[in-house]
N, C-alpha and C positions, 0 to 999 in steps of 0.2 A: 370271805375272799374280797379284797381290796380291790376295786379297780383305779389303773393309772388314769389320771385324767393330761390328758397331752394338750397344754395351752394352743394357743392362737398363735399361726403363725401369718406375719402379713404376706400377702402373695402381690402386693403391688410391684415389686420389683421385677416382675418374672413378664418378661417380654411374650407378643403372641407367636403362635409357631409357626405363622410364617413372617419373614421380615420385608421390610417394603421393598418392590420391585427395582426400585433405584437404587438400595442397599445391596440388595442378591448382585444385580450388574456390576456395579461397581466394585465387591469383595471378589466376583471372578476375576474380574480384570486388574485385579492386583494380586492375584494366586498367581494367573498364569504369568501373568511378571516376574513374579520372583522363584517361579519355578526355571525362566531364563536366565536367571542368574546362576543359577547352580552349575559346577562342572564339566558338563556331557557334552557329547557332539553327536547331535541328533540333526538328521536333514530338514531343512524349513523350519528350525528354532529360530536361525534370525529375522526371518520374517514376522514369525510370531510377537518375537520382541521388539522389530521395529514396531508393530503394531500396539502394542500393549501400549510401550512407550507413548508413543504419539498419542493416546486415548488418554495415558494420564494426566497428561500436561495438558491438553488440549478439550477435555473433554470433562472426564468425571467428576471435580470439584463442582463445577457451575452447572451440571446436572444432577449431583447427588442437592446442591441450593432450592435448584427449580422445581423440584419434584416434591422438594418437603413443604414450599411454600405454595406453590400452586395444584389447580386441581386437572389441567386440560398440560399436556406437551404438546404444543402448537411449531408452525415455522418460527416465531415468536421469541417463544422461549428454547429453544435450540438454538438461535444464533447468542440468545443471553448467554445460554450455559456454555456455549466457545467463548464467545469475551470475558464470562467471566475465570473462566478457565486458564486463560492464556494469563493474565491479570495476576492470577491467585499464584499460579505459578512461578512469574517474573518474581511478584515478591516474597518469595518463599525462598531463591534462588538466593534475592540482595540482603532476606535477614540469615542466611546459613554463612554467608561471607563478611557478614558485619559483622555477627557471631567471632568468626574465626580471626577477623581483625581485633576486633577486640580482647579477648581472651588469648591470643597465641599458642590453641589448640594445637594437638599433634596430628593432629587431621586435618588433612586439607579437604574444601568441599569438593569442589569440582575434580573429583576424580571417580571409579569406581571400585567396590559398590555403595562408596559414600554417598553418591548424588541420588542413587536408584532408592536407599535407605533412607533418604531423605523424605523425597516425594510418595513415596509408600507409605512410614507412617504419619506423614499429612493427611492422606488420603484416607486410609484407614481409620485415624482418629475421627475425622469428616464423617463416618460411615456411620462409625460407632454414635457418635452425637445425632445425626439425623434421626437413627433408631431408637436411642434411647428419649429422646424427645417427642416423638412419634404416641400421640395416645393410643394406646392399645384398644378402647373402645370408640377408638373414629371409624364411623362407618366411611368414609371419605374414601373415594378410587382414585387413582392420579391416571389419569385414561393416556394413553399416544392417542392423537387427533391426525390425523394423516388421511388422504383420500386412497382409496383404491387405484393400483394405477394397473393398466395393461404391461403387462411384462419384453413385449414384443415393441411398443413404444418406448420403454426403459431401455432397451436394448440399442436400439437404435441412435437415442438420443447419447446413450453411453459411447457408440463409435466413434463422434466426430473427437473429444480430445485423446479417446483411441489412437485416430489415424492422423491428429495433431501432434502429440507427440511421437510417432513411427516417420514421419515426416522428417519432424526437426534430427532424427536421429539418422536418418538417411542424406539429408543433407550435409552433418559436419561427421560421418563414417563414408559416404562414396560419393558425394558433392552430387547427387541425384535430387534435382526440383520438384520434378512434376508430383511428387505425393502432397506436396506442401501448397501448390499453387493450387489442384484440387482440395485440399483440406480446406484453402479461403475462400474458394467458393460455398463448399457447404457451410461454414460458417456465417456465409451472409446469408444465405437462403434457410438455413434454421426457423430464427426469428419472422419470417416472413409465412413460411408452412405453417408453424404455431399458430399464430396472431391469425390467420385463415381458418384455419380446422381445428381450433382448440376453441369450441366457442361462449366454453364456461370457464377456462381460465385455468383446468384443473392443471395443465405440464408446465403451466409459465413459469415457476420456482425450479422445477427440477430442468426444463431450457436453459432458462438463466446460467444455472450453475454450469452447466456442461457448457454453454458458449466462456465463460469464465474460465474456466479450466482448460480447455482448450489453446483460447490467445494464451492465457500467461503461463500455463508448461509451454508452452511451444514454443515461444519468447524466451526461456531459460533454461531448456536443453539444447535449444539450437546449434550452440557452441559446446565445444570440447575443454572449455574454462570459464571462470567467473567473466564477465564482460566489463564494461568501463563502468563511468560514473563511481557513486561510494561504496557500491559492491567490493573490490576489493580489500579497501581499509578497512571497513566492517570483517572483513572477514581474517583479517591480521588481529585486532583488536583480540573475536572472540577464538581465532587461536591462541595468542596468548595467552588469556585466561585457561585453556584446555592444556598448556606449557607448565605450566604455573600451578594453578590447581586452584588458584583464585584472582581477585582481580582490584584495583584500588582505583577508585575516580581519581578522572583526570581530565579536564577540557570536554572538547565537546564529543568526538566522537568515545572516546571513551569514559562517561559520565552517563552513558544512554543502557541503562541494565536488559533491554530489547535486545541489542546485542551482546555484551557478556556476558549475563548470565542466562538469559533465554536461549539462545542460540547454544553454548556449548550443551547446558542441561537437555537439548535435544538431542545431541550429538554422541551423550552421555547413553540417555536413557533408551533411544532406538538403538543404540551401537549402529548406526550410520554415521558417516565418516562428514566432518561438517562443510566439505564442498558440497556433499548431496542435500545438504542441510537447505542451504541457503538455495538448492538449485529444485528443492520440493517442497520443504517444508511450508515456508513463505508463500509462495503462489495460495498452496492448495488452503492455507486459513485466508487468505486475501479474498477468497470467491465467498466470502460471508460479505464483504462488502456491497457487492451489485442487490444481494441477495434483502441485505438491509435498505437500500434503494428501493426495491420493489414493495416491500412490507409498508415502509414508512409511508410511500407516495399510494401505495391502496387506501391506508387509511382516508386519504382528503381527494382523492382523484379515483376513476374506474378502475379494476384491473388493466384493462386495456393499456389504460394510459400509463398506466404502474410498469407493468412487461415492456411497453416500449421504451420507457425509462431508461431502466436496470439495464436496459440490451444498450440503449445511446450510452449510459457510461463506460460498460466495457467496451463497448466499441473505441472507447475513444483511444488516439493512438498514444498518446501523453500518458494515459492510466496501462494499459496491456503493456506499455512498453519499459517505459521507466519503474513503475510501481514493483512493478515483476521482480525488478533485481534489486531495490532499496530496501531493504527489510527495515532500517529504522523509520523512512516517510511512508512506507507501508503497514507499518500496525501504527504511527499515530491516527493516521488516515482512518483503520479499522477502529480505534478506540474513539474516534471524534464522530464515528458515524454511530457508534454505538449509544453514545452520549446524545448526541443529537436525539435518537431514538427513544430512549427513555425518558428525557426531559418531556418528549411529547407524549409520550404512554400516560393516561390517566385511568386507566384499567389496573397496575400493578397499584399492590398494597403500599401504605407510605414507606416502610421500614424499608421494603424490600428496594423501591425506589430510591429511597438518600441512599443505601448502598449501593447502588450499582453508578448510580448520578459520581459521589466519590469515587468509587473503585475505578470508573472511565474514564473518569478526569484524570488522576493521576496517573493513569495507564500510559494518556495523552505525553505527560510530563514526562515519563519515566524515556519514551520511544522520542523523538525529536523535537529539539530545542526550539526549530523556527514554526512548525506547523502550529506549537502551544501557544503561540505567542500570537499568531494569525487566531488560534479559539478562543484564546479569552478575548481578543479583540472585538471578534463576532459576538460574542453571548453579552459584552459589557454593553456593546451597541444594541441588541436584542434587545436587552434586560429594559435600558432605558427609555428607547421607544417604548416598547409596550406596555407601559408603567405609565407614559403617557396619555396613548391612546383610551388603556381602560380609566383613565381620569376624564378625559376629554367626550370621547366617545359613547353614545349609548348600545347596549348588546354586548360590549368587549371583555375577556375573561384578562385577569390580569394574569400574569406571568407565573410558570409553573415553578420555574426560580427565582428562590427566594433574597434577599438584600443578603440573608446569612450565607446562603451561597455563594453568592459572588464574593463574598469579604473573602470565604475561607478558600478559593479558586484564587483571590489575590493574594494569600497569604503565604498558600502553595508553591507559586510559583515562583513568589519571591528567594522563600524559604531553599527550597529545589535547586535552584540556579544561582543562588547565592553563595550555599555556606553546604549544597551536597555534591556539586558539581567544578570544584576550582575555582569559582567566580569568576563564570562565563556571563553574569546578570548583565552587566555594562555593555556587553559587544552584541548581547539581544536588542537591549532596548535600544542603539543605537544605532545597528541594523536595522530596527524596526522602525523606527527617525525616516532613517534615508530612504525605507523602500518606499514608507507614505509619501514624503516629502517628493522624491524623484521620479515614482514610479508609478503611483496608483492615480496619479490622475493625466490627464492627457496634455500634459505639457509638451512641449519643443525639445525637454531633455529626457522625456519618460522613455519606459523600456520598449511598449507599443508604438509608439511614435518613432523612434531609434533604427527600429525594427524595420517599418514600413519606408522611411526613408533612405534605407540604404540601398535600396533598387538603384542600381547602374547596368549602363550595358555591358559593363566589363562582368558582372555576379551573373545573368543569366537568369532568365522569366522574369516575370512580370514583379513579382515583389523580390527580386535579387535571390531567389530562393534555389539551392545550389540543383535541383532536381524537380522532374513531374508531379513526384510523390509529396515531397515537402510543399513546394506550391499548392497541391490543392490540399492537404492537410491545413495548411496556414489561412485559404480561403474558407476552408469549414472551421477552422476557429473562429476569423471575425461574424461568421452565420449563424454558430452558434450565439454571440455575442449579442447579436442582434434579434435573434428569435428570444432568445431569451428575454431579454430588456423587456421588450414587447411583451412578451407571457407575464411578466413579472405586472410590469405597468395597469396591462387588464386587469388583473387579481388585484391589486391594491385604491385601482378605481371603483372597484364590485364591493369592497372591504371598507373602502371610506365613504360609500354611497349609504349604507347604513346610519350614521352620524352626522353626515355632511350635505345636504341635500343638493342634487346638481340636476341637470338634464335628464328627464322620465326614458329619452327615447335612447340614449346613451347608456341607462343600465338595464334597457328593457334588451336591446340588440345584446350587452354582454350575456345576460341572462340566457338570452336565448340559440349564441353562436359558442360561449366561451363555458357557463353553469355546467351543460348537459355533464359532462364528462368532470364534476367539481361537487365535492362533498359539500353541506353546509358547515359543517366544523371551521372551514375553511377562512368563512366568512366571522366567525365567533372567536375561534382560535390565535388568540393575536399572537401566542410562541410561535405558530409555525410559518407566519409572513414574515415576522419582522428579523423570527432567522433565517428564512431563505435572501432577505436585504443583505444580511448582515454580513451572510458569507459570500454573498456576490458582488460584495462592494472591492474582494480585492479580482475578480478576475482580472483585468488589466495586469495585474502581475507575473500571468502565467504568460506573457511573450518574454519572459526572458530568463536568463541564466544564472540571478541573485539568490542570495543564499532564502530568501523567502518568496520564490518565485517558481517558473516553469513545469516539469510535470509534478510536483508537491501542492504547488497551488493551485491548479487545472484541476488533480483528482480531487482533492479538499474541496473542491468551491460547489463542484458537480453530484457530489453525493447527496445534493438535498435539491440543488438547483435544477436538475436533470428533467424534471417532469416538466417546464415552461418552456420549452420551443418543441416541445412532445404536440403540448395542449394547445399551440398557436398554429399548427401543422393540422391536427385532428382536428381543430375547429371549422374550417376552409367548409364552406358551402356550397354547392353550384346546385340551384335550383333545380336544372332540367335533367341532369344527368348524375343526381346527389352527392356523394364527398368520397366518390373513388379517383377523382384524381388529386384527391388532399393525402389518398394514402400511397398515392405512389409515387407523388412527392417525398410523403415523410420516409418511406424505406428508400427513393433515390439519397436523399438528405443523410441516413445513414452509412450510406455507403461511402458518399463524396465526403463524409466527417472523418471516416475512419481510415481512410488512404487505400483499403484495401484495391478499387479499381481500378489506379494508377500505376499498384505497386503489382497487380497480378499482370497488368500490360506491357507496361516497361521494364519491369525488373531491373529498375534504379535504385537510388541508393536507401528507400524509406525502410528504417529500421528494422522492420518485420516486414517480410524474414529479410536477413541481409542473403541477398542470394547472388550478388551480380558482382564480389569485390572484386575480383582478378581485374574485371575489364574497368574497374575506377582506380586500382591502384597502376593498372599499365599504361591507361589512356585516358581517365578521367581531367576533366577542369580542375585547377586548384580549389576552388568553391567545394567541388562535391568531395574531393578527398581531406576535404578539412571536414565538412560533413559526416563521410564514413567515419573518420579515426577519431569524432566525437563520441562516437558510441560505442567504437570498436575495441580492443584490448588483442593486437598482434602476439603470435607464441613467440615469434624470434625477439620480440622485446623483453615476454619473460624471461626465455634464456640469455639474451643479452644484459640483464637487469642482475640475473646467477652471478654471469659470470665477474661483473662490477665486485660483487661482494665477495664472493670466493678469492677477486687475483688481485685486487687493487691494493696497493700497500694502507695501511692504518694511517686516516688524517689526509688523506692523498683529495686535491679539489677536483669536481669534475663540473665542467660549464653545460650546460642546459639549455633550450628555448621552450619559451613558455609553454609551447604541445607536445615537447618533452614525455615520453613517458615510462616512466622509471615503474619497474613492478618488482617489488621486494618481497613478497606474503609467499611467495610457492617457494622460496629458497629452504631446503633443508638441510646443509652444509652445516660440520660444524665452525670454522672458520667463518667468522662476519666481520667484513672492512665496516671500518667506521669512515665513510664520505663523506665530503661536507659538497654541499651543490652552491652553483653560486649559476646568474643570469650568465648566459654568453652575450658576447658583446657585439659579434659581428668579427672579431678580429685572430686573424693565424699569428701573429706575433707578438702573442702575450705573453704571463711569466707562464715559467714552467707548472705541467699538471694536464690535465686531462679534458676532451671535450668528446660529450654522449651524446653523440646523434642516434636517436630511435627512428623507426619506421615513417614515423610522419614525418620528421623534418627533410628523412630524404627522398621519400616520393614524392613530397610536394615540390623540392629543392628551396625552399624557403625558411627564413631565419625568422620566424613570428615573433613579433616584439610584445603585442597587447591581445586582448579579448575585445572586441566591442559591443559582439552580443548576438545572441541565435549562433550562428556558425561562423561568422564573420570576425577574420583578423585583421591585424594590421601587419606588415612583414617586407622585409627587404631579401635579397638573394642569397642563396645558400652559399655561403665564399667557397672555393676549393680549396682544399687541403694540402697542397703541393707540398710543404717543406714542412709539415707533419709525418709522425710514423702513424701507420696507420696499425694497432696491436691486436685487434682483435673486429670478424667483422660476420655478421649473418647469411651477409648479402643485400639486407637492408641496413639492418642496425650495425652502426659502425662507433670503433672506439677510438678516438686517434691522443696522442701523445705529442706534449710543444715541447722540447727538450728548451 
């Protein structure tokens, strides 16, 4: 009897049975994805599918990354695996449409279930490689590192953007205040219970977050539509693309793949409708920024000092307020904070490092044109200090970035803004000319200087500033300004006392007023001084309204700089009675910075919340209702905006003033007039054609000829219309007709 001899078979191919934790997550949450796709109308599916959605794009690429490469899931590596998530996603979006341009595929991407099948088997493949990469005899655990928290304090701290956004919803549903003016009080007192009763630091991330979430949902529900600034062309832009099914560069704002294809493939893959896109989406990844604030400023400062950071930057009114609704100057912002972060990480492995270093940077590139241009400014001025210092200096590490980095960060952007963007490169760089030239230093023609000099008695307060609100907001800019210098100043005398020998009794006092609360790193680490120089060298540009300026450059500058008027604040001594009145300074300081105490008082015109316009568009100054309709976006101009396009004949001119505000993005008509706008001139008896008075020009009754900067026109009298027909009218917005 014979027996079979059954050869060898190799068993290395055969995975263990169970697969890593990150893997198991990750295939659920694309199960139940694609079981939302299917069919059926089941109650609470699109919730499900918003969710899923959202977790794909946002979440599980740059967690199924972290998990395989590292061993601890930290705060850390969770804001990684968001950025890198959002990243992976963008360009996943731009090569399925460069795909479809090229080839002239019969499928469009951005549609569904094309877009959902897209980011599925990315994700999926991602899965599949992690596992199959994964040594089956790695005893290696990948732990969550997370503390314990009291559930009863989660709960708590989860009410306030709770009753922040039930606020903002009560306000533009039955013009009722009081939830919202109580919500800003708790949101200032937050931060202050914390930083009291928290006295190991364990809620300061999970604070953070929730005062983040808070201001900026509250800030973009308020309203019943998108708001001013480039919220709405952003949001015409990535309707388009969602029109279309794809999208072709083109100039500047549409050349930025943050908003077409990031934006629709959300739109897509939550099946949320892309007003809620822009009116949720945005904010709630934005609150990784404060949150990289805190992380980054732990490393080289206390906790303490970290928490009160993170809190001074959302506080600030320029980041809760503008960043809220920018979604292109708000992810470069989150990709520049990112990059900043990892540049300074010397704990991640190299590999994983150059990719993340790349993947932010470009991220940078991909979301807006002027903040990339302000980063590589900073990191070329970084790079080159600190290349001196560790020459010069003894103790000094040289720079985490390399000469190869920066070449391939220049080559980037050239490349980017050259030859992928329409050749936008020349109206950068030469924007970026004029903002240094005119703007960043304090010249007689800069934008701070411009600013402060237009105080007259005819503008109202002290620095011409159209309200209470704005005033002291504008005084906690120049304070910041100044605490800062100062913080900064201390740190680089403590940092060149090292190499440079000066006065014992000069670094003995920093040592002992300025240190306590100051990592050594700090003092060795020349990346993280010479870029906190480097990005503070433009604040001066955040007084004004240039295209590389105002709230773009305020939240950019602060995301690193934020901890030095914290540190010059907490340092304050008083011998007899020790440094409690340094702290009640420093939470006054945040209150007077973030306008909240002005704007909970008077219920003027400061941004957040707008709660007072009735009585500034019936009886306000001309100042503050230039002010308001800065930031505002009136419905009767939408509908007045309808109707231009619906009834105006083809080619028909219609004259304008400069605050003019024409809103095209919400017309869904099929019929669209092709207008052409031209300046109005001041004059009722010109050729025949049309003249669009919107909302601003006639509550002001003024014909604004120029911008000259903050809120500030220039303008002559709104003529009457006598011997005009007047053809269509809101009650504000008016259309008249010159025969």
């Amino acid at each position: 009897m014979s027996t079979r001899v059954t050869p060898a078979v190799s068993t290395a191919w055969i995975r263990p049975s169970s697969m890593p934790t990150a893997v198991r997550l990750s295939l659920f949450v694309l199960g139940v994805h694609l079981l939302t796709l299917l069919p059926v109308d089941i109650p609470g599916l699109s919730v499900v599918q918003a969710v899923s959605g959202f977790l794909i794009l946002s979440f599980v690429p740059g967690y199924l990354l972290v998990s395989y490469v590292l061993d601890e899931f930290t705060l850390a590596g969770f804001l990684y695996a968001v950025g890198f998530s959002v990243a992976f996603s963008m360009f996943l979006g731009s090569a399925a449409n460069l795909l479809y341009l090229g080839f002239d595929t019969a499928v469009v991407p951005f549609e569904q279930p094309t877009m959902s099948i897209i980011y599925l088997w990315a994700s999926a493949m991602l899965s599949i490689l992690v596992w199959t990469l994964t040594d089956p005899n790695d005893v290696r655990t990948f732990t969550v590192k997370f503390p314990d928290y009291d559930v009863r304090i989660l709960t708590l701290l989860a009410l306030v953007p709770t009753f922040a956004i039930t606020g903002a919803m009560f306000i533009n549903r039955y013009a009722f205040n009081e939830l919202t003016l109580f919500t800003i009080v708790c949101i200032a007192l937050v931060p202050v219970f914390v930083y009291y009763f928290d006295d190991r630091g364990r809620y300061y991330p999970i604070a953070i977050a929730a005062i983040s979430s808070a201001l900026l949902l509250q800030n973009t529900v308020i309203t019943t539509y998108l708001r001013g600034g480039d919220a709405t062309r952003e949001f015409a832009r990535a309707n388009f693309v969602l029109q279309n099914g794809f999208w072709i560069p083109a100039g500047t704002f549409g050349s930025m793949p943050r908003i077409v294809t990031l934006q629709p493939a959300y739109s897509l893959l939550t099946d949320v409708s892309l007003f809620w896109v822009f009116k949720l989406v945005h904010p709630i990844l934005f609150v990784t920024v404060p949150l990289i604030t805190y992380v980054l400023t732990a490393r080289y400062f206390s906790k303490d000092i970290a928490f009160l950071s993170a809190t001074l930057y959302i506080f600030l009114p320029r980041t809760y307020q503008i960043i809220s609704r920018n979604t292109r100057t708000g992810a470069a912002i989150m990709f520049t904070a990112l990059l900043l972060f990892v540049v300074l990480d010397t704990d991640l492995p190299t590999r994983l490092r150059q990719l993340f270093v790349i993947t932010f940077f470009i991220g940078v590139l991909m979301s807006h044109y002027g903040v990339s241009t302000l980063v590589v400014f900073a990191l070329f001025v970084a790079y080159v200090v600190n290349t001196l210092a560790a020459y010069l200096l003894d103790g000094k590490r040289f720079s985490n970035l390399s000469l190869r980095n920066m070449a391939l960060f220049g080559v980037l952007f050239f490349v980017w803004y050259e030859y992928m963007t329409d050749g936008i490169y020349d109206f950068l760089t030469m924007s970026f000319y004029n903002q240094i030239s005119d703007a960043l230093f304090f010249t007689q023609g800069s934008t701070a200087v411009r600013s402060i000099n237009l105080a007259t008695e005819s503008t109202g307060g002290a620095f011409g500033m159209p309200s209470a609100s704005y005033e002291v907001m504008f005084i906690g800019h120049l304070l910041l300004g100044v605490f800062t210098s100062i913080g900064i100043s201390l740190v680089y005398l403590r940092y060149f006392g090292d190499g440079i020998p000066y006065r014992l009794d000069i670094q003995r006092w920093i040592d002992r007023n300025v240190l306590p609360g100051l990592s050594d790193d700090v003092l060795e680490d020349s990346d993280y001084v010479h870029l906190v120089v480097g990005m503070f060298l433009f604040f001066p540009l955040s007084f004004g309204p240039q295209v590389l300026s105002a709230g773009r450059t305020f939240a950019l500058v602060m995301v690193i700089v934020a901890p030095f008027p914290i540190l010059v604040l907490r340092s304050m001594r008083f011998e007899r009675i020790g440094s409690k009145p340094a702290v009640v300074l420093m939470v006054a300081f945040l209150l007077v910075t973030s306008g909240f105490v002005s704007a909970a008082a008077t219920h003027d015109v400061s941004p957040q919340p707008i709660i007072d316009g009735e009585r500034i568009v019936e009886s306000g100054s001309t100042t503050e209702q230039f002010a308001y309709y800065a930031g505002y976006t009136s419905r009767n101009t939408v509908t007045a905006s309808n109707f231009l396009i619906a009834y105006l004949p083809d080619g028909a001119n219609a004259e304008v003033t400069t605050v003019s505000q024409f809103i095209p993005y919400f017309y869904e008509g099929n019929r669209r007039a092709n207008i052409q706008f031209s300046r109005f001139d001041g004059s009722t008896k010109n050729a025949e054609g049309y003249t669009y008075l919107s909302e601003p020009d006639t509550v002001t009754g003024k014909n604004t000829q120029s911008f000259l900067g903050f809120v500030f026109y220039t303008y002559d009298p709104l003529p009457a219309f006598d011997e005009s027909n007047t053809v269509y009218t809101t009650g504000h917005d008016r259309v008249h007709y010159n025969g």
